[in-house]
C-alpha positions as CSV (number, residue, x, y, z in Angstrom):
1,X,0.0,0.0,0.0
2,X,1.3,3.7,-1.0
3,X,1.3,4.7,2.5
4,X,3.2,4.9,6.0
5,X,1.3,4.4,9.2
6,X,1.1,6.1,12.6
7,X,-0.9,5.1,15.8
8,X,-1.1,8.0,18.1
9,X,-1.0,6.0,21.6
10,X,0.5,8.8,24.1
11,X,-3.2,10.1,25.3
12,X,-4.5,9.7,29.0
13,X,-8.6,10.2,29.8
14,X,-9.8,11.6,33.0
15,X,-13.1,9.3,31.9
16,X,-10.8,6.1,32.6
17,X,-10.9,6.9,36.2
18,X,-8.3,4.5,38.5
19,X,-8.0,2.1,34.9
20,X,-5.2,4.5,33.7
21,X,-3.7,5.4,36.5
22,X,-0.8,2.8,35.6
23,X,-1.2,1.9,31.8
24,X,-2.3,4.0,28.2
25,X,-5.6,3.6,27.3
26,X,-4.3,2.1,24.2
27,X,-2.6,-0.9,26.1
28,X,-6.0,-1.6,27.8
29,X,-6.6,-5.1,27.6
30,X,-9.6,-6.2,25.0
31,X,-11.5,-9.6,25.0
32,X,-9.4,-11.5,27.1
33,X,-6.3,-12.3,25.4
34,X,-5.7,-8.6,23.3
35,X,-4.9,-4.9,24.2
36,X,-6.6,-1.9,22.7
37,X,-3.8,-1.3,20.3
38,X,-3.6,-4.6,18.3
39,X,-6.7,-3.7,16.9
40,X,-5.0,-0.6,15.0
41,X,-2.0,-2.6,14.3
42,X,-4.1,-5.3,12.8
43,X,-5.6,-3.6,10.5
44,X,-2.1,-1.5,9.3
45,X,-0.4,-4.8,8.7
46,X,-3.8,-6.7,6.9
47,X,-4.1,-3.6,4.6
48,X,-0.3,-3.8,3.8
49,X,1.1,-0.8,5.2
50,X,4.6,-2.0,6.0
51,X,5.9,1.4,7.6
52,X,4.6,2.2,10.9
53,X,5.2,4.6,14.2
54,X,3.3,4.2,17.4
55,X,3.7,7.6,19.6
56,X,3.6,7.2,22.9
57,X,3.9,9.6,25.9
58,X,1.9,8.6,29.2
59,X,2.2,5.8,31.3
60,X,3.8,3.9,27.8
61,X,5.6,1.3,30.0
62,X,3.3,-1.6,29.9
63,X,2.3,-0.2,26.1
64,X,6.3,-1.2,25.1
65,X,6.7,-4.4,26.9
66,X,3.6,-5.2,24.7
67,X,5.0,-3.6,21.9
68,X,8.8,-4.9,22.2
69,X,8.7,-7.4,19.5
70,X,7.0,-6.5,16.1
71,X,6.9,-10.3,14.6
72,X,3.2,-10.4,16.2
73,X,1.4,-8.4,13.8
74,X,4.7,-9.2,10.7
75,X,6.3,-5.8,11.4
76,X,9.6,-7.7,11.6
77,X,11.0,-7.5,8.2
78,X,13.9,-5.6,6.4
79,X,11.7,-3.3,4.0
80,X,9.6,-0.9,6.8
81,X,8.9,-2.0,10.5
82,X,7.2,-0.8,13.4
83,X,9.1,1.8,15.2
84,X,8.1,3.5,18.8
85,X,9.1,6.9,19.5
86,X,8.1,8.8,22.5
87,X,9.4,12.6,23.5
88,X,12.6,13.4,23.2
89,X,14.9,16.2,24.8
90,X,16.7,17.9,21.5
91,X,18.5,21.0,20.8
92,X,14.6,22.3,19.8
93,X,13.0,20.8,22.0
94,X,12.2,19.9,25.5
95,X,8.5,19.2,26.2
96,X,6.6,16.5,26.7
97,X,3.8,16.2,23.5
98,X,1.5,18.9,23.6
99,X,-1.2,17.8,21.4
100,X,-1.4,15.7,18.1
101,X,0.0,18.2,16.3
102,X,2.7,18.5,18.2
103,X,3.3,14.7,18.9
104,X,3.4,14.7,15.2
105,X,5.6,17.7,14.6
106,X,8.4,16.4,17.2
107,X,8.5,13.1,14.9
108,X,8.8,15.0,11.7
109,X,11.6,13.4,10.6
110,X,9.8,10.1,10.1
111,X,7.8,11.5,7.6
112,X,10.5,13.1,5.8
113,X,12.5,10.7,5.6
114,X,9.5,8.4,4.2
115,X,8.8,7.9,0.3
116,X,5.4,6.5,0.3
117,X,2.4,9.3,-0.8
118,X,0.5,9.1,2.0
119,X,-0.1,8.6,5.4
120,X,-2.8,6.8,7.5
121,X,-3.2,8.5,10.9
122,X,-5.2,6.3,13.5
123,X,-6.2,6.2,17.1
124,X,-4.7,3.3,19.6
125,X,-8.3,3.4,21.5
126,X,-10.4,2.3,18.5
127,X,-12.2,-1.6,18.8
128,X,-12.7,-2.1,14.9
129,X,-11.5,-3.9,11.7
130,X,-11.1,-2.0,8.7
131,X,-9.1,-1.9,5.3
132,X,-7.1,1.1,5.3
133,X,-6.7,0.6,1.1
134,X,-10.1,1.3,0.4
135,X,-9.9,4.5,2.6
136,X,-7.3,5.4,0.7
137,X,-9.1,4.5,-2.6
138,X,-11.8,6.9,-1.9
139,X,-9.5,9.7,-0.7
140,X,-8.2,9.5,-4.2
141,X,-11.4,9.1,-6.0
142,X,-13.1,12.3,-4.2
143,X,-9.4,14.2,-5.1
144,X,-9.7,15.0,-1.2
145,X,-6.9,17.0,1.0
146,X,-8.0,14.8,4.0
147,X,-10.5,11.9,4.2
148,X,-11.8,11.2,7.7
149,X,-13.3,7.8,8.9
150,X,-16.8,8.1,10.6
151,X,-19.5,6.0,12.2
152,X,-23.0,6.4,12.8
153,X,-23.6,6.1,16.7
154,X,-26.9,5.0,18.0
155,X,-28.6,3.8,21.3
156,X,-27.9,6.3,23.8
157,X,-24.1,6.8,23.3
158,X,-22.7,10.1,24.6
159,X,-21.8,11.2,21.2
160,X,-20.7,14.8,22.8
161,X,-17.2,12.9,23.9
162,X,-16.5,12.9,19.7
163,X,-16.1,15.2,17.3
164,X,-19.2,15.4,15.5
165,X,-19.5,15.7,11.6
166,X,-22.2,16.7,9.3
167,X,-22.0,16.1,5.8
168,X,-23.2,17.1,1.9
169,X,-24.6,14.8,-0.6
170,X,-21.3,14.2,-2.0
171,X,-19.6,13.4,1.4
172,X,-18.0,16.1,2.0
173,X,-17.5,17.5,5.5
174,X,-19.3,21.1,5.8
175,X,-19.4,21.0,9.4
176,X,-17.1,19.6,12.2
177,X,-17.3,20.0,15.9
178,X,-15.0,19.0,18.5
179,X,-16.8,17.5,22.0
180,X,-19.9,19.8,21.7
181,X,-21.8,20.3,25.0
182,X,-25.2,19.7,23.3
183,X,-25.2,16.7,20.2
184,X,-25.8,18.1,16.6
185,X,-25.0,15.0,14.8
186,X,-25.3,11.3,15.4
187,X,-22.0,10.7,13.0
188,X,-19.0,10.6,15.1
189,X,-15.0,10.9,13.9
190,X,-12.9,7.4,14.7
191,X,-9.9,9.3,14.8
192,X,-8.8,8.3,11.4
193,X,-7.4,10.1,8.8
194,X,-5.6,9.7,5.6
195,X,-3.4,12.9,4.0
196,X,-0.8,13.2,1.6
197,X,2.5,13.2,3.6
198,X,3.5,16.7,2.2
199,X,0.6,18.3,2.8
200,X,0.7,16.8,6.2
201,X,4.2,18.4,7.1
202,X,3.2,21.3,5.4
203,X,-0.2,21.6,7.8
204,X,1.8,20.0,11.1
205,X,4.9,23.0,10.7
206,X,2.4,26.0,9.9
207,X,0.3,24.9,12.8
208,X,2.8,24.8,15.3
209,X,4.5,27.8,13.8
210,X,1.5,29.2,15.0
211,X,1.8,28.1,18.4
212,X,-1.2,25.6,17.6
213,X,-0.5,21.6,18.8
214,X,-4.3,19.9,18.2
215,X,-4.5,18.1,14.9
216,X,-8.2,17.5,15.3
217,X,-8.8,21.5,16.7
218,X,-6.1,23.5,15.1
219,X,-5.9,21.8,11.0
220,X,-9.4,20.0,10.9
221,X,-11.6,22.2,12.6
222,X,-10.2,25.1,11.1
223,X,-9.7,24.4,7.5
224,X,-13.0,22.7,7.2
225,X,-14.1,25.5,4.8
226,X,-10.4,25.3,3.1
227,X,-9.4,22.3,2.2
228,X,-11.4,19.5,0.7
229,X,-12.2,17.5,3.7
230,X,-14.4,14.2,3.1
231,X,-15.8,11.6,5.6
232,X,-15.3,7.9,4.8
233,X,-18.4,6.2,6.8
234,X,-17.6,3.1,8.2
235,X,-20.7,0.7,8.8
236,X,-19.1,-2.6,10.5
237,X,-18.5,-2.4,14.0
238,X,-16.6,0.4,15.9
239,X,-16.2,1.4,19.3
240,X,-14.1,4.1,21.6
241,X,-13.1,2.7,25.1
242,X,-11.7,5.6,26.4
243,X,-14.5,6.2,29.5
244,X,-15.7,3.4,31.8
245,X,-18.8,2.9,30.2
246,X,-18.0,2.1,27.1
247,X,-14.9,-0.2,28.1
248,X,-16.9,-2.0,30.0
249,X,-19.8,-2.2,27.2
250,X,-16.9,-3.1,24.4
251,X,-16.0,-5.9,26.7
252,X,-19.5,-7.2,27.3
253,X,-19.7,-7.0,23.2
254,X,-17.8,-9.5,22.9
255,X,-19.9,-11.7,24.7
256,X,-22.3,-11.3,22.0
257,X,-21.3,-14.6,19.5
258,X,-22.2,-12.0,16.2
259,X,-19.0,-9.9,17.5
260,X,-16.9,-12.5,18.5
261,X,-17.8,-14.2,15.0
262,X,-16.7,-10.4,13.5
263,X,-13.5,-10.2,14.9
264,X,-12.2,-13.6,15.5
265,X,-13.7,-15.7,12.8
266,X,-14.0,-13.6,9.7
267,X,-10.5,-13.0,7.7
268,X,-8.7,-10.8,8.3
269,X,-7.5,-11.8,11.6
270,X,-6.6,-9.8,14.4
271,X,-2.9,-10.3,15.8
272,X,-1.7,-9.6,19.4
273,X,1.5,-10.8,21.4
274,X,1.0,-14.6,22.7
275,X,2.0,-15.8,26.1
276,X,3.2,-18.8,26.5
277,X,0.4,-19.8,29.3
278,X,-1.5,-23.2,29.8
279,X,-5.2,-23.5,29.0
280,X,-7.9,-22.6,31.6
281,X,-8.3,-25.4,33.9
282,X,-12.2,-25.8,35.0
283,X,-12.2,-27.7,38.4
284,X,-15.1,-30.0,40.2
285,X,-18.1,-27.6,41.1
286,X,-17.2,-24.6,38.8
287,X,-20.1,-23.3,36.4
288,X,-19.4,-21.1,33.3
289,X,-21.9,-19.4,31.4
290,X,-21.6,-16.9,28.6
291,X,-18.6,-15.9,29.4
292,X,-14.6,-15.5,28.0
293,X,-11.8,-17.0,30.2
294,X,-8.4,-16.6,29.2
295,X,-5.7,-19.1,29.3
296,X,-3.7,-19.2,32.3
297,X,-6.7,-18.9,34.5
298,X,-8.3,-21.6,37.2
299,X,-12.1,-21.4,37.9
300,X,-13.6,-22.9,41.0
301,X,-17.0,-20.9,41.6
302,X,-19.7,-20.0,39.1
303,X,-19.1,-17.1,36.5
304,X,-21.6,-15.7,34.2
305,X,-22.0,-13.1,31.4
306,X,-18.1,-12.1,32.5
307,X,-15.2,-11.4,30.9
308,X,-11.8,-13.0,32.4
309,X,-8.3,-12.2,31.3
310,X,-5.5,-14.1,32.1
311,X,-4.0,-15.3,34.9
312,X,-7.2,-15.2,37.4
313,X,-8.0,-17.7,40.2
314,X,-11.5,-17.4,41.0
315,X,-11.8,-19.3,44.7
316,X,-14.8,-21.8,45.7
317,X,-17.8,-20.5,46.2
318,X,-17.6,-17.5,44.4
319,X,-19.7,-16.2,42.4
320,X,-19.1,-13.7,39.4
321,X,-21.3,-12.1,36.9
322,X,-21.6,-9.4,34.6
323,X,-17.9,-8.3,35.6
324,X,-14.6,-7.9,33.9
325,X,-11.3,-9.3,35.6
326,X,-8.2,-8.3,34.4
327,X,-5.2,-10.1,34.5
328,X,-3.7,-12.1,37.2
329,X,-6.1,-11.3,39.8
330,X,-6.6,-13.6,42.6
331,X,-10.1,-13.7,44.4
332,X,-10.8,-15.2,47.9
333,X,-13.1,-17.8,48.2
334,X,-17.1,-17.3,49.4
335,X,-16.7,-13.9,46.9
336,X,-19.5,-12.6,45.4
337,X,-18.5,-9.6,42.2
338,X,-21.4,-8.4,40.2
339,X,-21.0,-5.3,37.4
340,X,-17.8,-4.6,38.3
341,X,-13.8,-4.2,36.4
342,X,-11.6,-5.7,38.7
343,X,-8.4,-4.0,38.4
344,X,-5.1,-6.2,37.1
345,X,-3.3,-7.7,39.9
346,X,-5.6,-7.6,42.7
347,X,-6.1,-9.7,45.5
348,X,-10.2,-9.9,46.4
349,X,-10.0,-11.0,49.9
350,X,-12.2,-13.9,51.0
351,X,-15.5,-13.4,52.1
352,X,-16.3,-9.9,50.5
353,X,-18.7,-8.7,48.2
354,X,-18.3,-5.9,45.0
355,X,-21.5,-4.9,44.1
356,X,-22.0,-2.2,41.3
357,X,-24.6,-1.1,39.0
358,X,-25.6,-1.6,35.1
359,X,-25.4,2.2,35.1
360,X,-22.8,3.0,37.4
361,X,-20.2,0.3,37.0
362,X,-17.9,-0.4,40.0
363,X,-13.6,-0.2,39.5
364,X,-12.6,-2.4,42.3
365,X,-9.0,-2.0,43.9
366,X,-7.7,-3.6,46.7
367,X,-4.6,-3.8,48.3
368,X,-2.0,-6.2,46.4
369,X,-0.7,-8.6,49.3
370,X,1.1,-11.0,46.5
371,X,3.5,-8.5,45.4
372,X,5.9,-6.2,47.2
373,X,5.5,-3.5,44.2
């Protein structure tokens, strides 16, 4: 594919709450066995784009142990690669990324130094599959400066946590507002682009000349009227995770055997680092219902409509439902966990209960007695 790739992975969400107080949002484990990231990985390396960046910046250390290897998704070849650069004290510079702008500005050299024509810019936060080459095949067919990818949203979503696009007949954008505090629009932006790599460093250096550092804010918003700016809508599956809410709903998606089917049965595939972990072991008395549990994991009580990652020892006579646990969490027998996200690591004491709510999902964090960290 004519183009170069870069994941912008450095963001932190106050929506999260305690989930990102250690880890990205884009290394936020997905479905079990994956993190948010693979999914935007996936797809550069199924729609042949061979030359990628990930941009980190907070909290990136768990986000490079899972990146530290690039054979999992075939970046490890001699044409191209994947490459992770975070901010870097220079003679010019000596801040941390100030926006997406910026985070692109400070990595200029990457695209300089590229030949391909164009450049697919994606979110690391984004739950989807998509081909990046038809993108880029309409981009060419409208003749536009920048194509953005968009999805309808439906069902109650807060759509005022997007930016929000409105549209002509032909597709083009007319109209494009950044988290609104009343909805205008039920089409949301993914947070992926595709632009022609010079007129991207032409846009990223005139916009920071100017003291501006927000790609979405400071190029899209403002040259709207300006440039030719078209929206690409996307109508297979797509979701955000960056709040509570919806990582919690992504992860009860998949639950849903029409989205695992999507994502894990249906070419192309999606690729994440594998540990080397036995398979879950289901002792005498255990009861599993509708639910994913990852390898590594030993059940003893009842789980239902759950989500379990790897690693996690579920004691005897608990009883689970309607919750995520993350990895290698240990929980005390005679436990009872219901609409909750069970923080990785944890120990759940015996004999306690973690009750939430379908509207107000409960974080649970307990004090780690396994470790000394």
């Amino acid at each position: 594919m004519r183009a170069i790739g870069i994941i912008l992975a450095g963001g932190n969400s106050r929506r999260m709450k305690e989930l990102s107080s250690k880890r990205a949002i884009s290394a936020m484990p997905i479905a079990g066995s994956y993190r948010s990231i693979d999914f935007a990985l996936s797809n550069m390396t199924n729609s042949h784009i061979q030359n990628v960046a990930v941009l980190t910046q907070y909290n990136s250390r768990s986000l490079h142990l899972h990146l530290s290897s690039s054979k999992w998704w075939d970046f490890g070849r001699k044409q191209g690669g994947l490459f992770v650069f975070t901010p870097t004290i220079t003679a010019e510079s000596s801040d941390w990324y100030r926006g997406t702008a910026d985070a692109l500005y400070q990595n200029l050299t990457f695209l300089k130094n590229s030949h391909e024509p164009y450049v697919v810019i994606a979110a690391g936060d984004g739950i989807y599959k998509l081909d990046y080459a038809k993108v880029l095949e309409y981009h060419i067919e409208k003749k536009a400066d920048i194509t953005v990818v968009c999805s309808e949203l439906y069902g109650g979503e807060d759509v005022t946590r997007f930016g929000l696009v409105q549209t002509n007949e032909d597709g083009r954008i007319t109209e494009f507002e950044e988290k609104p505090m009343v909805a205008t629009s039920s089409t949301v932006s993914c947070g992926i682009y595709v632009i022609r790599r010079r007129q991207l460093i032409e846009l990223i250096e005139r916009c920071v000349m100017e003291d501006s550092y927000d790609f979405v804010s400071d190029i899209l918003v403002r040259y709207r009227n300006l440039k030719r700016i078209y929206a690409y809508k996307m109508n297979s599956y797509w979701s955000n995770i960056a709040s509570v809410d919806s990582y919690y709903k992504t992860n009860m998606d998949f639950l849903k055997p029409e989205v695992r089917d999507y994502f894990f049965r249906q070419s192309p595939e999606v690729y994440s680092k594998i540990d080397d972990l036995p398979p879950a072991k289901y002792n005498p008395g255990s009861a599993v219902k509708n639910s994913l549990i990852s390898s590594g994991s030993i059940i003893n009580g009842v789980v239902e409509n759950s989500v379990l990652f790897k690693k996690v020892y579920v004691g005897n006579n608990c009883v689970i439902r309607n919750s995520i646990i993350l990895n290698d969490v240990y929980i005390g027998d005679n436990t009872v966990i219901e609409n909750c996200i069970v923080e990785s690591r944890d120990t759940i004491r015996a004999n306690t209960t973690h009750i939430g709510a379908q509207d107000n999902i409960k974080v649970v964090l307990e004090k780690n007695e396994r470790y000394a960290l």
